[in-house]
N, C-alpha and C positions, 0 to 999 in steps of 0.2 A: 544052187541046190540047197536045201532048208533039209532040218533035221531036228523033227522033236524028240525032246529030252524027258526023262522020267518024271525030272521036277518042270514047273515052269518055262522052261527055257525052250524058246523055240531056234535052235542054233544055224547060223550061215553061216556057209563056209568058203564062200568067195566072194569079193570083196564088189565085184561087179554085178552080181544078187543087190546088191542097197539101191541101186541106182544111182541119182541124181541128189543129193543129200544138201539140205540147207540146216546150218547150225545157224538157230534163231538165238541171240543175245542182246544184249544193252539193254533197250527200250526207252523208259521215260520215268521209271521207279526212283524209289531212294537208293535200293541199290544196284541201280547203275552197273556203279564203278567196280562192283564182286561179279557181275553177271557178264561184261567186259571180262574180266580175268577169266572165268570160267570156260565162255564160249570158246576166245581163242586159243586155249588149252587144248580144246578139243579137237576144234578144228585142224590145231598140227597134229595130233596123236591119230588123226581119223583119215588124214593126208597121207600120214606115215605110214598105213597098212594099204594102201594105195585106195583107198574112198574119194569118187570123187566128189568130193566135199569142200563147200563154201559160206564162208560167213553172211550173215544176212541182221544185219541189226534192225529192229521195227521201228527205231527212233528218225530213221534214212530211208525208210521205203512204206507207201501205203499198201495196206493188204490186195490192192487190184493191183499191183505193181509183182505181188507173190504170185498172184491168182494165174498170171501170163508166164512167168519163169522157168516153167517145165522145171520143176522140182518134183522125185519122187516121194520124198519124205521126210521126215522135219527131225531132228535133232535140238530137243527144248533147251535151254543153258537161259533161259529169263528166270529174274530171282524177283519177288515179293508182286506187286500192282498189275495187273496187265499179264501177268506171265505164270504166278501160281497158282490164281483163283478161279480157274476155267476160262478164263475170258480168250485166250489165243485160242485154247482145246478147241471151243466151240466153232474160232470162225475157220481152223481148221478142218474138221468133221464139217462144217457146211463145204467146204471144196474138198472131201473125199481126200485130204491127205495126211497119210498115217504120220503117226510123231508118235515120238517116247513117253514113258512113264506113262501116271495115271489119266484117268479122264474126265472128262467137264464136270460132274457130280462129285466124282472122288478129291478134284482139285479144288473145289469152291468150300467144301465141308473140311478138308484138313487146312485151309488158309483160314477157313472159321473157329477161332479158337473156343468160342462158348460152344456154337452149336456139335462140334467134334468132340468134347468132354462130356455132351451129355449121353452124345453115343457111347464112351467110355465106359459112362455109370450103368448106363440099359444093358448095358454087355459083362458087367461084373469086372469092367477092367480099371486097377486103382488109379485116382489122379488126383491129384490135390482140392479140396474145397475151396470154389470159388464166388465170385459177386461180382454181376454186370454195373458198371458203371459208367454213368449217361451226365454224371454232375458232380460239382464238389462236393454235394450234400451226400448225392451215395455211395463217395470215397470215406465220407466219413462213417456212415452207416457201414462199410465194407470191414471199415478199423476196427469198430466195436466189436462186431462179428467174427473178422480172422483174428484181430490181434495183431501186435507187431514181433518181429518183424516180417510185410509183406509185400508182395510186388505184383507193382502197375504195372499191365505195356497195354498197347492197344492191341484189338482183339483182328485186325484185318493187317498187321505185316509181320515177318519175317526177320531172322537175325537180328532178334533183338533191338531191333528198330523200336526206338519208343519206349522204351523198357528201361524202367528203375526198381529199385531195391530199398524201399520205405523202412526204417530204422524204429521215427519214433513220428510224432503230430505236429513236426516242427518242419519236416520233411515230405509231407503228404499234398500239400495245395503246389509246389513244383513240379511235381510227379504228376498229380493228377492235369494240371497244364501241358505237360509233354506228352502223356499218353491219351489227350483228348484231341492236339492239335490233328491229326492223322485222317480226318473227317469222317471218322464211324467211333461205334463204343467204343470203353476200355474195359479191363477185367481187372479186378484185385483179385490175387491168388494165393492161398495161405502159403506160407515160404518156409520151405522144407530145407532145415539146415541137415547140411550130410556131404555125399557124395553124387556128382552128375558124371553122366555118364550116357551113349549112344550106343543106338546098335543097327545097321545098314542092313536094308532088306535085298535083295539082288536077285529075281527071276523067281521068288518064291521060298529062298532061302536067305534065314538071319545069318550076317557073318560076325564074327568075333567083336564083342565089344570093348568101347575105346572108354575108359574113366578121364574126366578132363579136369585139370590142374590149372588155376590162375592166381595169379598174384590180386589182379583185380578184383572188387567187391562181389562180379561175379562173370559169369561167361557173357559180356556183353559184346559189341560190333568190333571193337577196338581188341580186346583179349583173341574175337573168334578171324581177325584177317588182318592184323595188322601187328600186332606183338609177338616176338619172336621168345618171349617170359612164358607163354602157355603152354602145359606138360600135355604130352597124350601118352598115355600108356594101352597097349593092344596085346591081349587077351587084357579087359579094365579089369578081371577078379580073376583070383588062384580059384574061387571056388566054385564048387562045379556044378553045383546045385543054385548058386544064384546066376550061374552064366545060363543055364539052362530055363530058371524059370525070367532072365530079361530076352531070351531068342524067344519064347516059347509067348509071351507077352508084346515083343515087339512085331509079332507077325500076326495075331490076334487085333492088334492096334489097328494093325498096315488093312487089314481086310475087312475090318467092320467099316472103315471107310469106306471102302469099294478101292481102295487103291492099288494098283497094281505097277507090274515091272520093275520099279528099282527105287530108291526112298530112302530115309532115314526114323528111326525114332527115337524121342530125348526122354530122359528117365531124371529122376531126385530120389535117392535111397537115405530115409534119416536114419534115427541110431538105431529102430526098430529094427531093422533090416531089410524092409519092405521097401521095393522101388512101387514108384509112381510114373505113369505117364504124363508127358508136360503135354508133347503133340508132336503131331507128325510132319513130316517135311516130303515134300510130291516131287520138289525139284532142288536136292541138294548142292551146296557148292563143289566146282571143282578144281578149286586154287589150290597154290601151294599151302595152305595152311587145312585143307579141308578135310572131311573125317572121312567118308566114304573112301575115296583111294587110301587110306594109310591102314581101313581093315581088309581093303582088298587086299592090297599087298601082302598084308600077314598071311591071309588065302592061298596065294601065290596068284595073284591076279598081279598085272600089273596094269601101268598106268592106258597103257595103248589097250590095251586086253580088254579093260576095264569100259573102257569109250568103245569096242565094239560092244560086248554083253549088252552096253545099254540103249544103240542102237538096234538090236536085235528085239527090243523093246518093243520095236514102233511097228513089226509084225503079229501082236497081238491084235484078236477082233473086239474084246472087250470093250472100249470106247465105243463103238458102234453101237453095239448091241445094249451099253449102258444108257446110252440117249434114247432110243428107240422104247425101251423098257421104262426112262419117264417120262417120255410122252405119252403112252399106251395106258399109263396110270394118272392121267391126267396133269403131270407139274408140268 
């Protein structure tokens, strides 16, 4: 039995409504080894409400191997190559089987960090001044432009993958070798000293933002899954006028993408006061270290709860309808 909700939510309420559920993880990315954690998190918490639910890593099984499986619907848990960018989205929609979160278009354009900030700018939404970089010569062109300090990552992954924090010109040909090595551009991005901070989108509504603390130079792979030094604070502000205008911005983010059902978005507030949007996340983590579940919780979601909501996801027609409507316009 289904039950739509005011907001977004289209709610189940038995657990044999899912059907046949495969939580896709691993794959072949760099991260792997977070997309591993994730999935099988899920997979017990989605056991635990009695789903019957099974892991399914893409690293282990060809897509004709899924194609035969009598799977009702997919539960996404793939992080960064292969698994944010559209690419599963799509070859799932070609076998008609529904999955979580956003879809092929919304996935390819939020893993796109250039072409996603320019939607930002066309939309009046703020984000940092940036510069595509394709060479050491337009890292150095990017310096003169932003100034220091600024930071490289490449423009096609995730978690900080790739991602340095450029100080001074003595530190920029490293960086720009890390963030080149990734096989697409990189972006220099002018580096907004302040506060960073998130804010979780879930069925249509922003839940409570999380301010992040690190010891480290900044929130990189290591600060965001593996150091137990990194603060998260949930509601991130006393105040109520900037919690208001980062939900009210981080769902403006979430939609100009075309993203839908459940997400995160990363913010940089300098001393102006003003947040900025860094970018959006399609398929956030969900480790013990991860943001989403610790603003549910605040919510009163928990962590089981939480893995259903976002399986309830994968009952949206949106993905469909969004393939269909570019192909009708020609992409």
């Amino acid at each position: 039995m289904t039950q739509r909700l005011a907001d977004n939510r289209i709610a189940i309420q038995n657990a044999a409504d899912f059907g046949r559920v495969a939580v896709m993880y691993g794959g072949d990315s760099v991260e792997r080894d977070v997309s591993l954690d994730s999935g099988k998190a899920v997979l017990t918490a989605l056991q635990a409400r009695g789903i019957d639910a099974h892991g399914w890593d893409t690293a282990d099984h060809q897509l004709t191997e899924f194609a035969v499986a009598g799977f009702d619907r997919v539960w996404l848990a793939l992080h960064g190559t292969g698994g944010e960018d559209g690419s599963v989205q799509g070859a799932l929609q070609w076998l008609d089987t529904p999955y979580t979160g956003s879809g092929v278009l919304a996935s390819s354009l939020a893993m796109d960090k250039v072409r996603s900030k320019q939607l930002f700018q066309q939309a009046g939404i703020a984000t940092p001044e940036y510069v595509v970089v394709c060479s050491p010569g337009d890292a150095k062109v990017a310096a003169d432009v932003l100034g220091f300090p600024l930071v490289l990552k490449p423009v096609g992954q995730g978690s900080s993958v790739g991602m340095s924090k450029v100080f001074d010109a003595s530190e920029l040909s490293a960086a720009v070798d890390l963030a080149l090595s990734f096989a697409s551009p990189a972006m220099a991005e002018c580096c907004i000293v302040g506060s960073e901070s998130t804010v979780a989108v879930l069925q249509g509504q922003a839940l409570s933002s999380i301010r992040i603390e690190t010891p480290r130079v900044f929130y990189d792979y290591r600060a965001k899954y593996e150091s137990d030094n990194t603060q998260y604070y949930c509601p991130g502000t006393d105040d109520a006028e900037l919690e208001r205008q980062l939900h009210d911005m981080a769902v403006a983010a979430f939609s100009v993408l075309g993203c839908e059902g459940w997400g995160r978005v990363d913010f940089m507030t300098g001393s102006d006061g003003e947040p900025q949007v860094l970018e959006v996340n399609t398929l956030p983590g969900m480790t013990s270290h991860s943001l989403v579940p610790i603003a549910a919780k605040v919510a009163g979601i928990d962590f089981e709860e939480l893995c259903w909501r976002v399986l309830e996801t994968s009952f949206s027609e949106q993905p469909v309808t969004e393939l269909r409507g570019a192909v009708a316009n020609g992409a």
